[in-house]
Each structure stands twice: as C-alpha cells, then as structure tokens.
C-alpha positions in Angstrom: 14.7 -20.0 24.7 12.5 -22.6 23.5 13.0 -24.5 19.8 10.7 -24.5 16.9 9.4 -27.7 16.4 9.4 -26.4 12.5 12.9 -26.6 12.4 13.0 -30.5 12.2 12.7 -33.3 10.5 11.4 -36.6 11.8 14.6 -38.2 12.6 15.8 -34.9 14.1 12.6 -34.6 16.5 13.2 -38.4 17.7 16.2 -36.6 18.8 14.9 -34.0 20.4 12.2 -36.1 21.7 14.9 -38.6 22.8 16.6 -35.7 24.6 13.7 -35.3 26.8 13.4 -39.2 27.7 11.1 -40.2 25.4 11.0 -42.7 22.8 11.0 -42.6 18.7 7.4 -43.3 18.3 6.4 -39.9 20.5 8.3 -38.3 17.8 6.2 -39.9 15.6 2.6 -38.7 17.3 3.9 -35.3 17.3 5.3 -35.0 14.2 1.7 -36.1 12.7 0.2 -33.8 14.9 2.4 -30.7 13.9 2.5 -31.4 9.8 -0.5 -33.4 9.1 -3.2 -31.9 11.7 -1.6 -28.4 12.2 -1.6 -28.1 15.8 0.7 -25.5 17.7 -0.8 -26.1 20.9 0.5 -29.0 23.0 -2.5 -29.4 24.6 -4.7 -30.5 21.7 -2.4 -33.4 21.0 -4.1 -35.9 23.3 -2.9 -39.2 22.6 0.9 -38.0 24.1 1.1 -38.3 27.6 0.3 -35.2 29.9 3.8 -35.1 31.3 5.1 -35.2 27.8 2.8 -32.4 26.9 4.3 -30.3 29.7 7.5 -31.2 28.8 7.1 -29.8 25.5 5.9 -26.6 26.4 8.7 -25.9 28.6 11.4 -26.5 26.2 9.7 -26.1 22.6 7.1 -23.9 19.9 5.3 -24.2 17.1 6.3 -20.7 15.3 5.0 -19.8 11.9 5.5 -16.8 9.7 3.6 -13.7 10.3 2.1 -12.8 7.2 2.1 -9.6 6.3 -0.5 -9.9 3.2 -2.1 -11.8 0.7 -2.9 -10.9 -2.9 -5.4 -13.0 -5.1 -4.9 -13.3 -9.1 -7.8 -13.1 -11.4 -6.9 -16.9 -12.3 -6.8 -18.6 -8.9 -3.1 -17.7 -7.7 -2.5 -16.1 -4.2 0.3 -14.7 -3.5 1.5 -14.3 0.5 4.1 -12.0 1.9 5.9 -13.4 5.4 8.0 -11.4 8.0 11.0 -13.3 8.6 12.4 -10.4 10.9 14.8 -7.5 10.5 13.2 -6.3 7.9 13.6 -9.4 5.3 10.3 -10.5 4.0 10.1 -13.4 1.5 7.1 -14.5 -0.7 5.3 -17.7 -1.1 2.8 -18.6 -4.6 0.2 -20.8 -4.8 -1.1 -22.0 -8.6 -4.2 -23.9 -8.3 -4.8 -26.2 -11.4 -7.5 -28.4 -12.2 -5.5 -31.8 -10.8 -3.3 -30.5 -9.1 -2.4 -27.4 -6.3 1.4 -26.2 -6.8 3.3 -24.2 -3.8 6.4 -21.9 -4.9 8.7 -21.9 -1.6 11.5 -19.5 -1.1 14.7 -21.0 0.3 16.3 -17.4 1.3 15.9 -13.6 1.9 16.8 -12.1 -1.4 19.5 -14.1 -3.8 23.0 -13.9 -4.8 22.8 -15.2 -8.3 21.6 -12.0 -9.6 20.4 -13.6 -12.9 19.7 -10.5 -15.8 16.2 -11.4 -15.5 14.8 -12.2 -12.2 14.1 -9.4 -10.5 14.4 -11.0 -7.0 18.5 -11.4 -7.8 17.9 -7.1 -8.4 17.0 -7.1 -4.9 20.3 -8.4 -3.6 21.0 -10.8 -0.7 20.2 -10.8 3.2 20.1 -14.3 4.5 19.7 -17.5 4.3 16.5 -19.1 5.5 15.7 -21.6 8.8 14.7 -25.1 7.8 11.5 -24.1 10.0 11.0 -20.6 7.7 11.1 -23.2 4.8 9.0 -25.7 6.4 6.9 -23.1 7.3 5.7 -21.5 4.1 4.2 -24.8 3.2 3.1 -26.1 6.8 1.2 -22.4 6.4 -0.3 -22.3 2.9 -1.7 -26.2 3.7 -3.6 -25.7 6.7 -4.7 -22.4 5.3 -6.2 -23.3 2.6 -7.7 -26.6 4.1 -9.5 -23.9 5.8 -10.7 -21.8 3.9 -11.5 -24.1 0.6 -13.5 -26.0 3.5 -11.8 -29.6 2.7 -10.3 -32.1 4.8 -8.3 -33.9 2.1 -4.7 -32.4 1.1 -4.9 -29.3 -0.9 -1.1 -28.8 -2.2 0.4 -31.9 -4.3 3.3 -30.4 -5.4 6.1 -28.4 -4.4 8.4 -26.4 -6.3 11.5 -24.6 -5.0 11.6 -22.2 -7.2 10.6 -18.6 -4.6 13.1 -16.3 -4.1 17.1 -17.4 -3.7 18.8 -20.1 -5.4 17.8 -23.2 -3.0 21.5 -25.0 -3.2 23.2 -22.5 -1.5 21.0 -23.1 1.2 21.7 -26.7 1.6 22.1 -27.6 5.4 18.7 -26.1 5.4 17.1 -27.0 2.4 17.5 -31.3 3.3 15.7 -31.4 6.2 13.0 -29.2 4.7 12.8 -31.4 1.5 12.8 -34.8 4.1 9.6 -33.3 6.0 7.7 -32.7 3.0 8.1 -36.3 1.7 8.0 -38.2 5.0 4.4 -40.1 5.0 4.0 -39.0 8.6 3.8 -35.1 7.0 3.0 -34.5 3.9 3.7 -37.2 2.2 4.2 -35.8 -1.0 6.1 -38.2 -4.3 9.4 -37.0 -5.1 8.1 -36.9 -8.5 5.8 -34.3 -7.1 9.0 -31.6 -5.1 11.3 -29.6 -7.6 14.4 -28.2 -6.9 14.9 -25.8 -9.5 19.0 -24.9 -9.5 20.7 -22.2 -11.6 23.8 -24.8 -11.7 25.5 -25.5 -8.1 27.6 -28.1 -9.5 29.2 -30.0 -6.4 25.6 -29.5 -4.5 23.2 -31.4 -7.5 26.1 -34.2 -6.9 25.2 -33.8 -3.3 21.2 -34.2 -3.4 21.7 -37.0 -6.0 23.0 -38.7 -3.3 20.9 -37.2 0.1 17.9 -36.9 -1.3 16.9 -37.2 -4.9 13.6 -35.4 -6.0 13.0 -33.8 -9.5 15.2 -31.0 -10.7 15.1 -28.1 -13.1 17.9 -26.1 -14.3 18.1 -22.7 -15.2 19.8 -23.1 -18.7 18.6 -20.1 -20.4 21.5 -19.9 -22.8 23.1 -22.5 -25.6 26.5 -21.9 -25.1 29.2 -20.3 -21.9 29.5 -16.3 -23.8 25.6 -15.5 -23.6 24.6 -17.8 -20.0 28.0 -15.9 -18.7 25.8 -12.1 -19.1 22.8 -14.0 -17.9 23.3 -16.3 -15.0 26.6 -15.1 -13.4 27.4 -18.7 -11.9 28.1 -19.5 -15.0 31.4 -18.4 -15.0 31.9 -20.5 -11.9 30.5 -23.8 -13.3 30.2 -23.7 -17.1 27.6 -25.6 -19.4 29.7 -28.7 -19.8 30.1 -28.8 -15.7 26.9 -28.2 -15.3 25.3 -31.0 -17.9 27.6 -33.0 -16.5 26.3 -33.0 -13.0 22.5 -33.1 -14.1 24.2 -36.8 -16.2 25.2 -38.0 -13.0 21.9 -36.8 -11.5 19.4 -38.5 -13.6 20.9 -42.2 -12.3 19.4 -41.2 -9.1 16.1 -39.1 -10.0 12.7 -40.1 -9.6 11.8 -38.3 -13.2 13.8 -40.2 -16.2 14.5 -36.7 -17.7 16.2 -33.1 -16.3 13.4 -30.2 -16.5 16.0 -27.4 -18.3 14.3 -24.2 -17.9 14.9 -21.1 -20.3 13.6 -17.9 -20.1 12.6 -16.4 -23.7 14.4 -12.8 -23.9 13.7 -10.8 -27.2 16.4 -10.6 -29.4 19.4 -12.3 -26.8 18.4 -15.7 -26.7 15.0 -16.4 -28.5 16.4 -16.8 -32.3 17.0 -19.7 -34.0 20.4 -20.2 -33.7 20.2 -20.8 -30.4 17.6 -23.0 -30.7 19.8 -24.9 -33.1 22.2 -24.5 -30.7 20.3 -26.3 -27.8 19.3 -29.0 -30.0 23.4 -29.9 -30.6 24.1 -29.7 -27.3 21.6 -31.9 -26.1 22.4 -34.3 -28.8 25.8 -34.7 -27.4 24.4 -34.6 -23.7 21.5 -37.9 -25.1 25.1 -39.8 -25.9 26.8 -39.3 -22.5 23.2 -40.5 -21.0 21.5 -37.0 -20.4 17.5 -36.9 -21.3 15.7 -33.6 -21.3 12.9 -31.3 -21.0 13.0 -27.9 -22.2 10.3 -25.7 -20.4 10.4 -21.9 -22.3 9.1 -19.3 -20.0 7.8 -16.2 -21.4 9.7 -13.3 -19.5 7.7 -11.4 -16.9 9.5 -7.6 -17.6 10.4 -5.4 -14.9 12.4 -1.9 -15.1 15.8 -2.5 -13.8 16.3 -5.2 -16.3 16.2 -3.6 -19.7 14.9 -6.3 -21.3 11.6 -7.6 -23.0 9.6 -10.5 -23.8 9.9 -12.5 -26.8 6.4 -12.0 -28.9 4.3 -14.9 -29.0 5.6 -16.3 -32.3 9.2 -16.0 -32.2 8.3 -18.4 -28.8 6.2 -21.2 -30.8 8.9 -21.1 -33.7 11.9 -21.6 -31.0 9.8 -24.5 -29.6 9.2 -26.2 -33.0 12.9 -26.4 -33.8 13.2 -28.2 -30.5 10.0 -30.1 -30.8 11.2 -31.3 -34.6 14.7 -32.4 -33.3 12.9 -34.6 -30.8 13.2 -32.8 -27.2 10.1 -32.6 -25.3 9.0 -29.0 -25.4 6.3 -27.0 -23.6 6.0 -23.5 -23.3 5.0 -22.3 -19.3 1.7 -20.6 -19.0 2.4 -17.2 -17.3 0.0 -17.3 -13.9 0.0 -14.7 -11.5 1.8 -11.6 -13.0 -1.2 -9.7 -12.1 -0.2 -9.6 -8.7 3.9 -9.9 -9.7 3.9 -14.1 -8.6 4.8 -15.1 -12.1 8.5 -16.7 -12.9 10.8 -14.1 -12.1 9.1 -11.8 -10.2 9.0 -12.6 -6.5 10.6 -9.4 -5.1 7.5 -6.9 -6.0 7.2 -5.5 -2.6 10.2 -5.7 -0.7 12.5 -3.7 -3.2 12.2 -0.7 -0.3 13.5 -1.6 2.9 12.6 1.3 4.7 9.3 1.2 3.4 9.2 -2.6 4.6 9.9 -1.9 8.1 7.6 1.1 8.5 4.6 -1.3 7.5 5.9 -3.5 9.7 6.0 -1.9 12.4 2.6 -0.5 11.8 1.2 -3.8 11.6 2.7 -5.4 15.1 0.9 -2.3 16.9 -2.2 -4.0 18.0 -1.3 -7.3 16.6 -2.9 -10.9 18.2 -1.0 -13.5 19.1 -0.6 -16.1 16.0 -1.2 -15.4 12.5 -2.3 -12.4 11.0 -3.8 -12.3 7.2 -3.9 -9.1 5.5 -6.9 -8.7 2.9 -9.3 -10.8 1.1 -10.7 -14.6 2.0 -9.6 -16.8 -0.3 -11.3 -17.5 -3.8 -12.4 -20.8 -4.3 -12.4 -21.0 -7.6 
C-alpha cells in the first residue's frame, strides 16, 4: 500500500523523503508542488529528478476526497459533500467575502459533544478524521476554485475549524494539518488568519498554546456552569472557570490579543438580559486575571430534533448593547448559507440517513472516472 502524500506535513515528508535517500530540500520541491501547484501526478513535477519521480510512484499518492456534491447559496456560499468511506461523509463551506474567502473544515465524521443546538452533535459520532482528509478539504476547495474563478492568485485566506466535530479531540491529526496550512511552502496562510473554534478541551488549548498557537474561539454559549451544563455537555467535564482559565493562559501565546467567545442566541434559554449581565461579570473578573474578549452572537439556524428557536432580531441587538455598553467588543454573525443548510450549526443536512448515504454512494462509483467527481452546478463567480 502506497501513502498519501496529504497525510504530512513538511517536516514529516523530509522524512519520508529521507526514507527513500533523498535529501530535505526534495521534500521541499514536492511539498510546493503538492500544496501550492496541485499536482497528483509525479510526472508533472519536473524539476525532481526522474529516479525520484519513480520512486515516488512506487511507494506514495496524491488522494483527495471524492465529492459526492456541491450546493451553491444565493449569496456566494458552496457547500461540498466528501466520501470519506464506510458510509461517513463530512462537509466542507466556503463564504466568499468582499476581502477575504473563508473555508469551514471538518476535523471528524459526526461529533461527540452533542451540543443542544448543533445539529451535526444530533447525528452522533463515527470517526475521527486523517490529517490528509483534513488537509484535503482545503487542498481541494483551493485548487478548485482557482479553477473555476479563472485566477492564479490564492483564493482562500482564511481557515476556520469550525465543520463538523469538535477539532481538539482530534489532536494528533489536527497539528500537522494546522502546520501545512501555515508553512510558506503551502499555503502560507497568518495564524491570525486559521481558527480553531473549541467547545472547551481544557488540557488540549494548554497543548496548542504551546504546539502551535493560531486564533481560537470558544463555544461559551452560556453565563454560568447550570445552563452551559444542558447546552454543551463538556461542560460538566471542564466548567467555566476551567475553561476561562485555559483560554488566560492561551492568549500569552496567541497571535490575536483577544479570545473570539462564541454564543449561540437561543430564544428564551440564554438570550435575556440577565445573562447578558451575567457575561459582562464574568468577563470583568476574567479582564483582571489577564483574559481580553470578543463575543461573537450567532443567530440560531433551527432544525427539528432540537426544540428550540431563534432569538428575534431585537432581543439579539438589545443582548449586544448591554455587552457593547459594558465595553466588550461585540458583533453579531451574519447568517450565510442556510439556504443550502452551511450556516453555524448545521453541517449534518444530508448525512442524517445512513442507509440512504450509502445507496447514493454506491450509485455514484458505478461508472465513476478516476479522480474527482463534482456533482451539479459550475461555480458562481459572484
């Protein structure tokens, strides 16, 4: 079996490379080649040597996702849904924005949080995901849309973790991933620019402050342990004052000099404003022990299972003024995508039914050509 060349990072390919007799700077060509070019074919890469080249494609791939489709939103998102095998499937969002071109990445099949309100944690839990299914989604979704948008310039500036599973229980998979996509030799992308949005693994924030630190937003969605307990289950493992404690220690070593603290507005369970007079106290005490924050409100995206609604428009803009008055940098998340179920919350849309999965999948390998297969519509340029 041969390996997929996605599944490293550049100081794991001089590895590799070194395993085959060659030196660091080979690892170096081909890394370029794989991540900044797109190549999957050994053969194009013509400044490596030819008996590199046939090395290569005795003892290694290029392997991306198989997409199974694509939907386009009426304001610019796509939306793509990848066969990772067995019948798990995991979706990837792109938000195009006037100066700048965000990519959602999943980190695993389904999540284990199971968060009231996400409707991927109603799913339930297969798997984790490959660094190279991570890798993957973006090396994908750049060279795609370099493509089709007809530019040779990088499309996607930003990266957010923030698909489907919670990314820090995917950890040994999720570093090298994160490493690839701000090495200059790939994608080169600030750590200003790559999120990790976490619903509160303690020990692992302590661990990325120190492997690799690159902006994080937390999952908050709650002032105080009794409400973020019904919410976000993990709560009850690492508490609020755990939890603001880690993101204390975390902003030493951020590239942002604040924590993003996201907070999903759910009418009548955490939208009044109490709890926004809660947040502001907590926060005050958190600005003493060091802590500075952004609150980001996110207007729920509802979907059956959850039995619960979005907060009206108003009772939003009043929660955010008694933030905004005590100080704390406020902005309230403009919902992209729900037409086509990419918005926050909802990345699980079409892979509720299993069975139903693997019978289109099926159907769609009958006949399939080698490489990647996109289901429906070119892209949209604007």
């Amino acid at each position: 079996m041969t390996t997929n060349l996605l599944d490293f990072d550049l100081d794991g390919l001089a590895a590799f490379c070194e395993q085959l007799g060659e030196k660091r700077f080979r690892a170096t060509q081909l890394f370029r080649w794989i991540h900044q070019r797109g190549a999957t074919d050994f053969e194009q890469m013509t400044d490596l040597a030819k008996s590199l080249r046939t090395k290569l494609a005795g003892k290694a791939h290029i392997q991306a996702l198989t997409v199974l489709s694509r939907h386009d939103s009426a304001d610019g998102t796509i939306k793509w849904l990848f066969d990772v095998g067995a019948g798990d499937v995991i979706e990837t969002v792109f938000i195009p924005e006037a100066d700048r071109g965000t990519l959602c990445i999943s980190s695993q099949a389904g999540c284990a949080v199971g968060c009231r309100f996400c409707s991927t944690g109603h799913q339930g839990f297969s798997r984790n995901l490959s660094t190279a299914e991570i890798t993957a989604q973006l090396w994908f979704a750049e060279h795609f849309l370099r493509q089709h948008l007809g530019k040779q310039e990088r499309v996607i500036s930003n990266v957010v973790m923030m698909g489907m599973g919670e990314p820090l229980q995917n950890y040994a998979q999720l570093l090298p991933a994160l490493r690839v996509m701000l090495d200059d030799h790939a994608y080169g992308l600030s750590r200003r620019r790559v999120t990790v949005s976490t619903s509160g693994v303690v020990p692992m924030i302590d661990r990325l402050g120190q492997d690799c630190p690159v902006a994080l937003a937390v999952s908050l969605h709650a002032p105080d342990d009794t409400l973020r307990d019904n919410l976000v289950p993990l709560n009850r493992k690492y508490p609020i004052a755990e939890l603001l404690q880690a993101c204390a220690r975390y902003q030493v070593f951020a590239p942002r000099d604040f924590i993003t603290f996201e907070y999903c507005m759910l009418d009548g369970v955490n939208d009044q404003p109490e709890h926004a007079r809660q947040l502001v106290a907590l926060m005050r005490q958190q600005a003493v022990d060091g802590l500075s924050c952004k609150f980001n409100l996110i207007p729920f995206n509802p979907f059956p299972a959850s039995g619960l609604t979005r907060s009206a428009m108003p009772q939003v803009l009043a929660f955010a003024k008694i933030l905004l008055d005590a100080g704390i940098v406020t902005t309230v998340r403009k919902t992209r995508g729900d037409d086509i179920d990419a918005a926050c919350g909802q990345l699980a849309g079409d892979v509720q039914d299993r069975t139903d999965v693997q019978k289109r999948m099926a159907t769609q390998r009958q006949g399939m050509l080698a490489g990647i297969k996109v289901v429906v519509t070119p892209v949209n340029p604007s």
